[in-house]
C-alpha positions as CSV (number, residue, x, y, z in Angstrom):
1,X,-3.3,16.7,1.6
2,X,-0.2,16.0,2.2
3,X,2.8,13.1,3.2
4,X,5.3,12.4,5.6
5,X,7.4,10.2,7.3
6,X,5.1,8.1,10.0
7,X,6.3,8.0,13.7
8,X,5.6,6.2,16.8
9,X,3.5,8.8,18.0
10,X,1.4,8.2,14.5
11,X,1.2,4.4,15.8
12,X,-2.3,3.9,17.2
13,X,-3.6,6.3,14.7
14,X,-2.2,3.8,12.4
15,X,-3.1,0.7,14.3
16,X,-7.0,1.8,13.7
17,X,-6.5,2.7,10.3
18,X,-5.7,-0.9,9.5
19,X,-8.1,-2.1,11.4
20,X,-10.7,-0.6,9.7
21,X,-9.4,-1.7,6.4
22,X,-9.5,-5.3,7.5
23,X,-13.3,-4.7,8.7
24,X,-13.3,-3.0,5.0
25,X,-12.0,-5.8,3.0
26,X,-13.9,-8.2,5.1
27,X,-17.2,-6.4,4.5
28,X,-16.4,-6.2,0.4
29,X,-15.0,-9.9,-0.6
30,X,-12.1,-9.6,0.2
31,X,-11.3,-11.3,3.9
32,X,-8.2,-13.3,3.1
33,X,-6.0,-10.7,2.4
34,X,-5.4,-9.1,5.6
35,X,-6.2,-11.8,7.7
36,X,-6.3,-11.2,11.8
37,X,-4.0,-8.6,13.4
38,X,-2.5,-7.7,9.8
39,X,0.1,-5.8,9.5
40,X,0.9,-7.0,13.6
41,X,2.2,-4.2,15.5
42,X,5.9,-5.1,15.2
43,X,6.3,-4.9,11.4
44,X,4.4,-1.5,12.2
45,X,7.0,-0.2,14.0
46,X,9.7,-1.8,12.2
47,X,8.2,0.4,8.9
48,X,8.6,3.3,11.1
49,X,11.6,2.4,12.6
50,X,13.5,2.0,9.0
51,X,11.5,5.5,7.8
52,X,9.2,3.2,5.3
53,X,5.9,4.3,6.6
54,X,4.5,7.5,5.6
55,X,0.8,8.5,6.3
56,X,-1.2,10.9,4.5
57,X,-2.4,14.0,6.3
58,X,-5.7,15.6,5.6
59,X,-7.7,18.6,6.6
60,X,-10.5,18.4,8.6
61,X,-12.3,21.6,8.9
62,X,-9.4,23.0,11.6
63,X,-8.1,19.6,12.8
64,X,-4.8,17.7,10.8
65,X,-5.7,14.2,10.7
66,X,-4.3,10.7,9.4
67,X,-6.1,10.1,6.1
68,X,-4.1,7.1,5.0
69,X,-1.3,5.4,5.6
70,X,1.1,3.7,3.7
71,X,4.8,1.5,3.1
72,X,7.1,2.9,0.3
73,X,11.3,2.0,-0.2
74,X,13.2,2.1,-3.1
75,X,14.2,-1.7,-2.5
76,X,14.5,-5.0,-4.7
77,X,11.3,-7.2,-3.0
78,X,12.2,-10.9,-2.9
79,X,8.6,-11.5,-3.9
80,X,9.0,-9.8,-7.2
81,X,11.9,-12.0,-8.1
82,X,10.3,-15.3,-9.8
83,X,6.6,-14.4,-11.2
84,X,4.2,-15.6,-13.4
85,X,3.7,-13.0,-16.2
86,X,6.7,-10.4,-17.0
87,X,7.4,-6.8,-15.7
88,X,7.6,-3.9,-17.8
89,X,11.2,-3.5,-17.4
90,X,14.0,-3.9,-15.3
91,X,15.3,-0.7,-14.0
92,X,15.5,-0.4,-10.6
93,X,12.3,0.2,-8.6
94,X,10.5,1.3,-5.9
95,X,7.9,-0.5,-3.8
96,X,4.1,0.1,-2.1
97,X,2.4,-2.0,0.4
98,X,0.2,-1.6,2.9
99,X,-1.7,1.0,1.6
100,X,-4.9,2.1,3.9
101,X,-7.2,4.8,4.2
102,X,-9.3,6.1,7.3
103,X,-13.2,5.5,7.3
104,X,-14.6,8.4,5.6
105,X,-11.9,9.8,3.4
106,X,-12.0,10.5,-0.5
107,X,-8.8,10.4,-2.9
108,X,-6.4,9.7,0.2
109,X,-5.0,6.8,-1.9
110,X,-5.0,8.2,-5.0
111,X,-3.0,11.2,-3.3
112,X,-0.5,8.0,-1.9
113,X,0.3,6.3,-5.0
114,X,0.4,9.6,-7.2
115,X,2.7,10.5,-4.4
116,X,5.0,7.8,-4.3
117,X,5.2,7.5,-8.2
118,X,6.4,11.3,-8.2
119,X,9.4,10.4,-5.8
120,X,10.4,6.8,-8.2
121,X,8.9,6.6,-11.3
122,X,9.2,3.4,-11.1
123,X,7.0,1.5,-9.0
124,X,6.0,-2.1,-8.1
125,X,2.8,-3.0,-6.3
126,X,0.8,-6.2,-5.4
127,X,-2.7,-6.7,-4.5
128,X,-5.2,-9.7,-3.8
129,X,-7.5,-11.1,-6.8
130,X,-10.2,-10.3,-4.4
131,X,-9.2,-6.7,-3.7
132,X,-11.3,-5.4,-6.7
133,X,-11.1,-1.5,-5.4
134,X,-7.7,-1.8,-5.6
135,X,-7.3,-3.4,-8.6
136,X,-10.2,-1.0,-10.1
137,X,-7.2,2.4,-8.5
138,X,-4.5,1.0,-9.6
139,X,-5.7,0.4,-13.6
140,X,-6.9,3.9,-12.8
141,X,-4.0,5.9,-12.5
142,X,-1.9,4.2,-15.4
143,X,-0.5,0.5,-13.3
144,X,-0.2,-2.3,-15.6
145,X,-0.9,-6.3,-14.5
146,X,2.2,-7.9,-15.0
147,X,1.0,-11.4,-13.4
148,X,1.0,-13.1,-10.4
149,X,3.7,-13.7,-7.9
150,X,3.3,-15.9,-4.9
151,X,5.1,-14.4,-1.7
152,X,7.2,-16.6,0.9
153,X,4.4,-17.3,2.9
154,X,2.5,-19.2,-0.2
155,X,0.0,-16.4,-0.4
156,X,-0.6,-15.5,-4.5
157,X,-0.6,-12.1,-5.2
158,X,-1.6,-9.8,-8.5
159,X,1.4,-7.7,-9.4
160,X,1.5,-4.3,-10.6
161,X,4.1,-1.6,-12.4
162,X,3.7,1.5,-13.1
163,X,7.3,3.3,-15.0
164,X,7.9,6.6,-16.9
């Protein structure tokens, strides 16, 4: 496996990844979080625009495919300002979102977040309480619950840390 930088070319291999999730979540208790068409199309290609997106290629037998696909920038996230519950510190971080995997694939997002943590060892990450497979990951490769945060559209979020 390996990451790089998204691009528009990656976009309706991208598109169908997140579709799937939602069916995903959907099918496993979880159909709030990714309600609809998201993430819509245009904050897709804004994350590829602004280099954010990065997707996860994997090997199948001869063929490169998208495994995964996911949002990482060192930036301050409004969202983590206020929360409910503390951080484990307050070093500058980077941030995950978004994080999806094609139908089929094994250890893509483990790959993604080990990934990401190895470029900023730092890293802040939310998920929905009814995302348990996330929640079950993250714990899983060393993230701590640091609370709850609610994001500006009123949504409440777990939040996540994971630092060196």
């Amino acid at each position: 496996m390996q990451i790089r930088k998204a691009t528009m070319n990656d976009l309706p291999d991208i598109l169908a990844i997140y579709a799937y999730a939602r069916k995903y979540m959907k099918e496993h208790g979880n159909p709030d979080q990714w309600r609809d068409s998201y993430p819509p199309v245009s904050l897709t290609t804004q994350d590829i625009q602004s280099d954010c997106l990065y997707v996860c290629i994997i090997q199948i037998e001869e063929d490169e495919q998208i495994g995964g696909v996911f949002y990482f920038h060192r930036e301050e996230d409004p969202d983590y300002q206020t929360i409910d519950g503390s951080w484990l510190n307050d070093r500058p971080y980077a941030v995950v979102h978004r994080v999806a995997t094609a139908p089929g694939t094994k250890g893509v997002a483990t790959f993604c977040l080990n990934w990401a943590y190895e470029q900023f060892p730092n890293i802040k990450i939310d998920t929905h309480d009814d995302n348990i497979p996330m929640q079950h990951l993250l714990v899983k490769l060393g993230f701590t619950c640091c609370g709850h945060t609610t994001l500006q559209n009123g949504d409440i979020r777990l939040i996540y840390q994971k630092a060196d």
